[in-house]
ROZA-468516 format. One record per atom (N, C-alpha, C): atom name; z, y, x. Coordinates in nm, 4 decimals, m for minus. Layout:
BEGIN
+------+----------+----------+----------+
| site |       pz |       py |       px |
+------+----------+----------+----------+
|   CA |        Z |        Y |        X |
...
+------+----------+----------+----------+
This chain:
BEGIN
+------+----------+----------+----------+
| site |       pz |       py |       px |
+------+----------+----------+----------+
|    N |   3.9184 |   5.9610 |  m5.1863 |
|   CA |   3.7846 |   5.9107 |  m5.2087 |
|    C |   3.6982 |   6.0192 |  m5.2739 |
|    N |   3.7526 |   6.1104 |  m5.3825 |
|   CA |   3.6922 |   6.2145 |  m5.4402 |
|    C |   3.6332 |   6.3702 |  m5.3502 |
|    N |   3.7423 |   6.3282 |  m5.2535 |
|   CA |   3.7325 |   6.5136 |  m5.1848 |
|    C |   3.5584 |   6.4500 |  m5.1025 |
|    N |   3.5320 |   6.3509 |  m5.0280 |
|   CA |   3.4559 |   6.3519 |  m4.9838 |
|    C |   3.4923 |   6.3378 |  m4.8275 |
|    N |   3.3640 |   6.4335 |  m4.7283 |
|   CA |   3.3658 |   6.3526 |  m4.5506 |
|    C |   3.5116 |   6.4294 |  m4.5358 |
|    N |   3.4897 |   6.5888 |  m4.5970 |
|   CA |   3.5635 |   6.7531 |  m4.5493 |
|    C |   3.7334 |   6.7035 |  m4.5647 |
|    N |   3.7658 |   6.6496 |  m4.6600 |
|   CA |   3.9332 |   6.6878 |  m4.6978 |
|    C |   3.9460 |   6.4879 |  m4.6194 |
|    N |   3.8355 |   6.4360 |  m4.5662 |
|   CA |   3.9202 |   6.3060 |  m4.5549 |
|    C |   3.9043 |   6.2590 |  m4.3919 |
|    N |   3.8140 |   6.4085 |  m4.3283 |
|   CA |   3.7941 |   6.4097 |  m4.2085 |
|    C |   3.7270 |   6.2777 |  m4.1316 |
|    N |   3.6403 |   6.2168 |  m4.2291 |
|   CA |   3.5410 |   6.1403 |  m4.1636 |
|    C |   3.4064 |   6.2069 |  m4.1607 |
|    N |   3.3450 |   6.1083 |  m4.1067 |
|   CA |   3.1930 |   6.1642 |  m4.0812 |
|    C |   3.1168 |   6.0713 |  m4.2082 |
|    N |   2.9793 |   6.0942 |  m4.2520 |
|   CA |   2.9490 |   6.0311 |  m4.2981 |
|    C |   2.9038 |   5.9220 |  m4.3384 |
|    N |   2.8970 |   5.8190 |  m4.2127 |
|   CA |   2.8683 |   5.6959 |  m4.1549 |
|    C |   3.0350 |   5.5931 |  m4.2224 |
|    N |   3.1308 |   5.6885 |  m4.2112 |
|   CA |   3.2317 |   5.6552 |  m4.2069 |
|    C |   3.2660 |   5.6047 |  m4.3722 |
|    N |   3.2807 |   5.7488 |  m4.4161 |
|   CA |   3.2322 |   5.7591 |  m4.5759 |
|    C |   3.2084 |   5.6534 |  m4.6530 |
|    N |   3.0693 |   5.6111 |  m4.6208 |
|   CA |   3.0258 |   5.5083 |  m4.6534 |
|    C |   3.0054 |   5.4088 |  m4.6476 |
|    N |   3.1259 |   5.3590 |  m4.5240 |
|   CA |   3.1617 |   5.2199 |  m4.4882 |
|    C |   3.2703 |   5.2195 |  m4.5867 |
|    N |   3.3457 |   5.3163 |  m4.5636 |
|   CA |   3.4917 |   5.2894 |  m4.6378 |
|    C |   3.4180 |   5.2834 |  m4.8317 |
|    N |   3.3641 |   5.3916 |  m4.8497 |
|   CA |   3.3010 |   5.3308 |  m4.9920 |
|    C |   3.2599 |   5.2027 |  m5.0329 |
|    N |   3.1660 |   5.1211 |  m4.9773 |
|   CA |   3.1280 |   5.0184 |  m4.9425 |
|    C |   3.2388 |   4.9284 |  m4.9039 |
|    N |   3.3309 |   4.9215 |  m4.8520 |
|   CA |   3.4196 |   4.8089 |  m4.8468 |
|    C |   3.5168 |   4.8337 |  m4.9835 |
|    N |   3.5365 |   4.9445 |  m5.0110 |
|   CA |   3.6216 |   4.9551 |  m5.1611 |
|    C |   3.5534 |   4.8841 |  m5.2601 |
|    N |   3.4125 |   4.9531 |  m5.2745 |
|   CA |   3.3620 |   4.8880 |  m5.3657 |
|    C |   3.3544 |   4.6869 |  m5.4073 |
|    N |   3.2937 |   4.6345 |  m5.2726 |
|   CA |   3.3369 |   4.5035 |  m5.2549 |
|    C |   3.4801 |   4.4152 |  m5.3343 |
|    N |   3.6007 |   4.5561 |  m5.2218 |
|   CA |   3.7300 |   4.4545 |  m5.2652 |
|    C |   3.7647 |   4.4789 |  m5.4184 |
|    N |   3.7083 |   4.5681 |  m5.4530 |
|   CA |   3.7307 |   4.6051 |  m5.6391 |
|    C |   3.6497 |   4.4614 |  m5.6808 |
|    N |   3.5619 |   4.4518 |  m5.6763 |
|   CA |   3.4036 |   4.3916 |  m5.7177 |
|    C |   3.5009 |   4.2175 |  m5.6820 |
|    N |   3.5677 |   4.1850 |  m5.5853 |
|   CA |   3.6302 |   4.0556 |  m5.5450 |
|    C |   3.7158 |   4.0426 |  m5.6648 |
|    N |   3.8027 |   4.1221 |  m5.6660 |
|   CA |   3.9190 |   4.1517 |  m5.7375 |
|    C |   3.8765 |   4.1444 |  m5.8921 |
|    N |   3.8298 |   4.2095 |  m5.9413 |
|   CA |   3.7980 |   4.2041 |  m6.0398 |
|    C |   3.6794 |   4.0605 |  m6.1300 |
|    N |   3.6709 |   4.0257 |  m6.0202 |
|   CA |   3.5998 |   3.8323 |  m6.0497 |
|    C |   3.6887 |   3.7573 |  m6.0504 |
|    N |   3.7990 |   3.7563 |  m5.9501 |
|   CA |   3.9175 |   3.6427 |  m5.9436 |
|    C |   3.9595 |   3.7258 |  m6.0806 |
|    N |   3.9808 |   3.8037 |  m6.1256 |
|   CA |   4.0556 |   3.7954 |  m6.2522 |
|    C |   3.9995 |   3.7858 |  m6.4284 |
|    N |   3.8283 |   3.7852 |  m6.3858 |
|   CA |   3.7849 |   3.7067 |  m6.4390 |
|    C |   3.8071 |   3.5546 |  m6.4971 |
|    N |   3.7942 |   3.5079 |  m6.3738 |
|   CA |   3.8045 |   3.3640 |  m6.3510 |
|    C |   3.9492 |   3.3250 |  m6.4204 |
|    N |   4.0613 |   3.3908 |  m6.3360 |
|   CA |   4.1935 |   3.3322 |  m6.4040 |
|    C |   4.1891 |   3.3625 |  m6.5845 |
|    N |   4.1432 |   3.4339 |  m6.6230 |
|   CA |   4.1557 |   3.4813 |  m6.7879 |
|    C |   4.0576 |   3.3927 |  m6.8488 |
|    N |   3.9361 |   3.3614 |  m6.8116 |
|   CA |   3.8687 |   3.2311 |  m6.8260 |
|    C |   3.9828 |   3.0727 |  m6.8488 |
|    N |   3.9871 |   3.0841 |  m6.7303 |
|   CA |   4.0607 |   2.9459 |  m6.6804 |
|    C |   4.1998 |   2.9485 |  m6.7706 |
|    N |   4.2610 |   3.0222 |  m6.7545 |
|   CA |   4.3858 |   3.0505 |  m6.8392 |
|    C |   4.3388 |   3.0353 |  m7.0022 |
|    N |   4.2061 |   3.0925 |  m7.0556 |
|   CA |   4.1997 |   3.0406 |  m7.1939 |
|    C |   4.1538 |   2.9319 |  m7.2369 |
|    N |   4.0885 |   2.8403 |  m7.1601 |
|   CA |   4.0867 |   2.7462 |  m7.1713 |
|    C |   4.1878 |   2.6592 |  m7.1525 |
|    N |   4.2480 |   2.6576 |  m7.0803 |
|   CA |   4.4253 |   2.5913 |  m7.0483 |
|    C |   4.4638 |   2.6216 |  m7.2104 |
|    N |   4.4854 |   2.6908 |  m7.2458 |
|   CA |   4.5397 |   2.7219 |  m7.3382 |
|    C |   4.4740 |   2.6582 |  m7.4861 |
|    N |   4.3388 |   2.6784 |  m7.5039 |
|   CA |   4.2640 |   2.5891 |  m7.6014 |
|    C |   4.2717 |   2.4481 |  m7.6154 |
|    N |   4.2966 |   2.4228 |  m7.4474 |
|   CA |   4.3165 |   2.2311 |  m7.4390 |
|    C |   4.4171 |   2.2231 |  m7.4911 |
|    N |   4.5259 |   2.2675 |  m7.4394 |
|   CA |   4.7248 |   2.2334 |  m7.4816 |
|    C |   4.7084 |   2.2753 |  m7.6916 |
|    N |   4.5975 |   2.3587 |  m7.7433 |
|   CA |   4.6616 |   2.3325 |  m7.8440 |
|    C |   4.5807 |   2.2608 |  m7.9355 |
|    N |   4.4556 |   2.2378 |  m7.9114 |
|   CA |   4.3863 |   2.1188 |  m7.9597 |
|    C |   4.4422 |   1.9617 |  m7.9265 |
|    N |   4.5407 |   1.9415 |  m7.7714 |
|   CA |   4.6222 |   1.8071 |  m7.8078 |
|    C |   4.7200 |   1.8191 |  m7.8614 |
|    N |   4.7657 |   1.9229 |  m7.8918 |
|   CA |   4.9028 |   1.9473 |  m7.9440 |
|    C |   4.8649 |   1.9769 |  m8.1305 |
|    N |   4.7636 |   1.9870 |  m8.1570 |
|   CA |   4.7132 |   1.9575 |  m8.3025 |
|    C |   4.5673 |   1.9306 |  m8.3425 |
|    N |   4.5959 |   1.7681 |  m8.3259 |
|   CA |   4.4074 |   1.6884 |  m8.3495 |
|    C |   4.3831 |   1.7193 |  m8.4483 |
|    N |   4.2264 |   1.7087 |  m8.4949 |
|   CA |   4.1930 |   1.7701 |  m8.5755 |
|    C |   4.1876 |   1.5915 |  m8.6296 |
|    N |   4.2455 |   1.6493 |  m8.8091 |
|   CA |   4.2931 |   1.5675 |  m8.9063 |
|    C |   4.1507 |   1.4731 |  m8.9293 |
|    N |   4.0416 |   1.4955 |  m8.9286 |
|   CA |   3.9078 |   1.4337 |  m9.0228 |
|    C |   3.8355 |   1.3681 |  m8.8899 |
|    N |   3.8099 |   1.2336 |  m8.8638 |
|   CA |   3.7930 |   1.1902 |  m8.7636 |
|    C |   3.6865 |   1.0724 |  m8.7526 |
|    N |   3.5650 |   1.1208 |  m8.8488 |
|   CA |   3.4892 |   1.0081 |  m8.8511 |
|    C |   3.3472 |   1.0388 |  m8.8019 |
|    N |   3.3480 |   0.9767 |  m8.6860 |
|   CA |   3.2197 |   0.9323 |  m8.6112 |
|    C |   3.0832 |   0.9217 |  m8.7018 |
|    N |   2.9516 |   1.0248 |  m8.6360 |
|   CA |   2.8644 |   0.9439 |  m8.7169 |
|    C |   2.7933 |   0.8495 |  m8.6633 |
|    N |   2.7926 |   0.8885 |  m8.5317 |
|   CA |   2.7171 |   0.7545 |  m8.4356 |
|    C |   2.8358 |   0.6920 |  m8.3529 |
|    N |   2.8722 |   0.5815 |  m8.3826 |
|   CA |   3.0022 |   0.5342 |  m8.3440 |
|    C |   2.9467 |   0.4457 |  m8.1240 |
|    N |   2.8252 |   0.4412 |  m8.1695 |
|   CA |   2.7894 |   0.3891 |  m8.0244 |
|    C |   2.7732 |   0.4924 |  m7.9202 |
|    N |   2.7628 |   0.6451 |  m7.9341 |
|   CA |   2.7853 |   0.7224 |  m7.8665 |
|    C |   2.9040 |   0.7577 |  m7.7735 |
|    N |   2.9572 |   0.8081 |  m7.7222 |
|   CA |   3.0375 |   0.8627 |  m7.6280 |
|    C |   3.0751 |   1.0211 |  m7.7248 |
|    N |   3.1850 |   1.1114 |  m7.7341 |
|   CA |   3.1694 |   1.2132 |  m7.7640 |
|    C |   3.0889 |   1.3000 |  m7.7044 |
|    N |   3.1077 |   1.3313 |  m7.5732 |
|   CA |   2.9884 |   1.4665 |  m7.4787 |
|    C |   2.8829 |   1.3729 |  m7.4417 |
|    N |   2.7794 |   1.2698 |  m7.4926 |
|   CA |   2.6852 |   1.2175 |  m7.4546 |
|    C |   2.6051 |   1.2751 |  m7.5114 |
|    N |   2.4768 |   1.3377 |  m7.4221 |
|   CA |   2.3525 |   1.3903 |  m7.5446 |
|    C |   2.2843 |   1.3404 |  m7.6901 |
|    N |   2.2648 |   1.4542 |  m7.7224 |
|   CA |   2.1952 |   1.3787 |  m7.8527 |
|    C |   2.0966 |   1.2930 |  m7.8630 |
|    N |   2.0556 |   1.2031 |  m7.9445 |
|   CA |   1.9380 |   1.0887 |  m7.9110 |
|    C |   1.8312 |   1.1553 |  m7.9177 |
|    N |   1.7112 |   1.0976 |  m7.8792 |
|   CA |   1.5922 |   1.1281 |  m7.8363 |
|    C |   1.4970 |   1.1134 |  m7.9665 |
|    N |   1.4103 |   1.1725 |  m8.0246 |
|   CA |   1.3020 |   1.1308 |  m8.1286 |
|    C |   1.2870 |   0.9756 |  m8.0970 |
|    N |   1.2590 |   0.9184 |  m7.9753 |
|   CA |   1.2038 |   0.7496 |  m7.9969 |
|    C |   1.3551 |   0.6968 |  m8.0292 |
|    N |   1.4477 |   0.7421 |  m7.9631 |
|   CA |   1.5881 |   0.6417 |  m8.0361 |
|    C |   1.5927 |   0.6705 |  m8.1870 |
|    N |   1.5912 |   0.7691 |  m8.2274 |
|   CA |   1.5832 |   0.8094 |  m8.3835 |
|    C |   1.4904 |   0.7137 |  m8.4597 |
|    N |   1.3895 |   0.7049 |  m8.4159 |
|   CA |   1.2622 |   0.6292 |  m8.4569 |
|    C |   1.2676 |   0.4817 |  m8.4941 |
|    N |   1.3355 |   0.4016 |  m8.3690 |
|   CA |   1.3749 |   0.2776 |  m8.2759 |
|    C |   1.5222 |   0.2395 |  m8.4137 |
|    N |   1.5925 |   0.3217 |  m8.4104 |
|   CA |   1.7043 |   0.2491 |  m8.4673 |
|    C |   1.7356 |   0.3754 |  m8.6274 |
|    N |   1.8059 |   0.3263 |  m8.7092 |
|   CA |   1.8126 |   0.3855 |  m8.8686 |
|    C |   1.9280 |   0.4667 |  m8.8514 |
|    N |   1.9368 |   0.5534 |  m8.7847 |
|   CA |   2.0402 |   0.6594 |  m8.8015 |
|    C |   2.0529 |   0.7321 |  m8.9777 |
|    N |   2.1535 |   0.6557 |  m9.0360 |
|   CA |   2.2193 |   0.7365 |  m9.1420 |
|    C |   2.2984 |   0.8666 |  m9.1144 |
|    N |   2.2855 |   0.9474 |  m9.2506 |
|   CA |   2.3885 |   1.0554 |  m9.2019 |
|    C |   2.5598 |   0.9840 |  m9.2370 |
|    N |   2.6620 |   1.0312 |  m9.2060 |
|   CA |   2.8160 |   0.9715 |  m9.2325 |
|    C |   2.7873 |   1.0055 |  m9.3944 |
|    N |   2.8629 |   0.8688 |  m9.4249 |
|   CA |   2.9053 |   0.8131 |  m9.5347 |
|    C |   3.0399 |   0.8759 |  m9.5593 |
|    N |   3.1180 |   0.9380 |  m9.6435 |
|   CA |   3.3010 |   0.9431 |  m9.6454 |
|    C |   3.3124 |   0.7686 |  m9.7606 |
|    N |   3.4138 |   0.7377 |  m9.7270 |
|   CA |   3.4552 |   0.6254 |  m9.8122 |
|    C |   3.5091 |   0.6307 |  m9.9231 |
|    N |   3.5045 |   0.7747 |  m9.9566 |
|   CA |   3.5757 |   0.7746 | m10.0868 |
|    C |   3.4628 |   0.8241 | m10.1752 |
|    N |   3.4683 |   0.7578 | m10.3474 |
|   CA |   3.3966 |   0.7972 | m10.4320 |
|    C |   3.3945 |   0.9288 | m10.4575 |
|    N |   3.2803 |   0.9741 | m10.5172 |
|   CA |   3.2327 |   1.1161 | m10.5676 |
|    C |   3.3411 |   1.1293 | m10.6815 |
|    N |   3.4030 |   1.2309 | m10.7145 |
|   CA |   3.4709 |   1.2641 | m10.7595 |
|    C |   3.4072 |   1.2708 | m10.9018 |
|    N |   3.4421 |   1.2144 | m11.0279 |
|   CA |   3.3927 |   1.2662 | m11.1929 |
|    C |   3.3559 |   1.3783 | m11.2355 |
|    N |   3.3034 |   1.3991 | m11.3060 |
|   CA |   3.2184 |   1.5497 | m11.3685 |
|    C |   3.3533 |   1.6107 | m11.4186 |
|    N |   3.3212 |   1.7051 | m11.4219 |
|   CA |   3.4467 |   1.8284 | m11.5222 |
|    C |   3.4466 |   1.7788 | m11.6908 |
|    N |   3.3224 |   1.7705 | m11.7357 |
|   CA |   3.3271 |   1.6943 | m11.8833 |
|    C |   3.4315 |   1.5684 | m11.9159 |
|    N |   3.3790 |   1.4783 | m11.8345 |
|   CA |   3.4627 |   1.3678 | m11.8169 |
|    C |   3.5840 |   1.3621 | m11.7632 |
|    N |   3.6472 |   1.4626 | m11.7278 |
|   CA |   3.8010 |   1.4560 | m11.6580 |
|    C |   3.8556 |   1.5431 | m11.8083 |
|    N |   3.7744 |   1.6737 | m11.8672 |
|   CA |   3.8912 |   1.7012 | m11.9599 |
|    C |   3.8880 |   1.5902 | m12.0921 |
|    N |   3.7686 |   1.5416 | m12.0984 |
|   CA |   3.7500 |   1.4534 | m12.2451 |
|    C |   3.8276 |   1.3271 | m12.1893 |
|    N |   3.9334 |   1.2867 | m12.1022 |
|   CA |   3.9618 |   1.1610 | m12.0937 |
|    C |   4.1391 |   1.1749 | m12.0917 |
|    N |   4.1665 |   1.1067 | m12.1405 |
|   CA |   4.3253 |   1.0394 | m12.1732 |
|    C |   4.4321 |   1.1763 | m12.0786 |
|    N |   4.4275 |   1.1617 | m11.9564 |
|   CA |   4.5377 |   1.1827 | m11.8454 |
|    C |   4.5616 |   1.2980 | m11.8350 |
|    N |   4.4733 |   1.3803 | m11.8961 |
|   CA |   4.4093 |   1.5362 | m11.8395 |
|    C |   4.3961 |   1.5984 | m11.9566 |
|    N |   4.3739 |   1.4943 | m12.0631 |
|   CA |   4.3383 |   1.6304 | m12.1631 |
|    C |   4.4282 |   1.7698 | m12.2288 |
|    N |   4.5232 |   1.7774 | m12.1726 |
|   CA |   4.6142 |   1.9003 | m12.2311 |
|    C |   4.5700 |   2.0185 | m12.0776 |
|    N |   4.5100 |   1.9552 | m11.9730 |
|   CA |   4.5072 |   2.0421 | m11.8623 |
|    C |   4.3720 |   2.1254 | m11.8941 |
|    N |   4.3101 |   2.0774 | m11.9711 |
|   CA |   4.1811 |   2.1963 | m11.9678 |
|    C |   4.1806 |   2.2736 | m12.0608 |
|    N |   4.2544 |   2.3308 | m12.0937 |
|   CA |   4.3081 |   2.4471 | m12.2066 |
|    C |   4.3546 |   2.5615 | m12.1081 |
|    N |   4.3435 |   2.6831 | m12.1231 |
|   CA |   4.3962 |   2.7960 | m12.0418 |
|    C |   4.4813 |   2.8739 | m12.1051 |
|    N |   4.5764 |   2.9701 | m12.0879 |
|   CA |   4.6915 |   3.0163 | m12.1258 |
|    C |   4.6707 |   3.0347 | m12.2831 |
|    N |   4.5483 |   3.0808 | m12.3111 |
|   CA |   4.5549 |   3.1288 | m12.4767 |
|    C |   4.4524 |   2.9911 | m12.5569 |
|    N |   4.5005 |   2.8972 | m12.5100 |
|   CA |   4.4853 |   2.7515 | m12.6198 |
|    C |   4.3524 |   2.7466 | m12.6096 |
|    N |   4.2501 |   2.7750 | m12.5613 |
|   CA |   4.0675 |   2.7645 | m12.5627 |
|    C |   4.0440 |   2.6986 | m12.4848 |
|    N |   3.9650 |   2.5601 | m12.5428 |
|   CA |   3.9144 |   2.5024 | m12.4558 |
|    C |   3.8516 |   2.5157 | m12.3226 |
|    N |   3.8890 |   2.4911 | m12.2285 |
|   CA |   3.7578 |   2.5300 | m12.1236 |
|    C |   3.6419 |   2.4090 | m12.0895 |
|    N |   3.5935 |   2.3254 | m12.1791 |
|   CA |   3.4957 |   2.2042 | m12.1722 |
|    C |   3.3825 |   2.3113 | m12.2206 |
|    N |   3.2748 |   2.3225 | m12.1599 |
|   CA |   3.0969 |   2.3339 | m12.2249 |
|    C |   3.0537 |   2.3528 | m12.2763 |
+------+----------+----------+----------+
């Protein structure tokens, strides 16, 4: 392909068919293996997302579909979309966890000083 028409004894019509069809089957070739390294990583993302769901699983619009678009300004408008709630209480202040019964020897650090405020 490098020497050219001289060392490959075509003409130049020739040349540049045969260039032109190389180029193509590279240009084919190199899309199908696109595609499979695509396709193949996704294969691979599915098998390990079912093979480990993700642990935290709470819906904020439970009447949705998962891949259904997002609502529209008039549905927003139309109905009271809250943001998700978690069900568990807010956790106590740092004051109030070392000043209370259960804990109080835990807020001291290696050299006996309080760490409260």
């Amino acid at each position: 392909i490098l020497f050219g028409t001289t060392k490959l004894n075509l003409n130049y019509n020739e040349y540049v068919t045969s260039l032109t069809i190389l180029g193509m089957v590279t240009a084919i070739n190199l899309f199908c293996c696109i595609v499979v390294f695509i396709f193949r990583k996704y294969l691979i993302m599915e098998a390990y997302s079912d093979r480990f769901p993700s642990e935290v699983n709470t819906p904020c619009l439970p009447s949705q579909v998962p891949n259904a678009p997002p609502p529209s300004y008039q549905e927003m408008k139309m109905k009271d979309y809250s943001p998700c709630k978690t069900p568990e209480d807010a956790p106590p202040p740092y004051s109030a966890v070392c000043t209370g019964s259960l804990l109080s020897s835990g807020c001291e650090n290696s050299q006996g000083k309080s760490l409260v405020l």
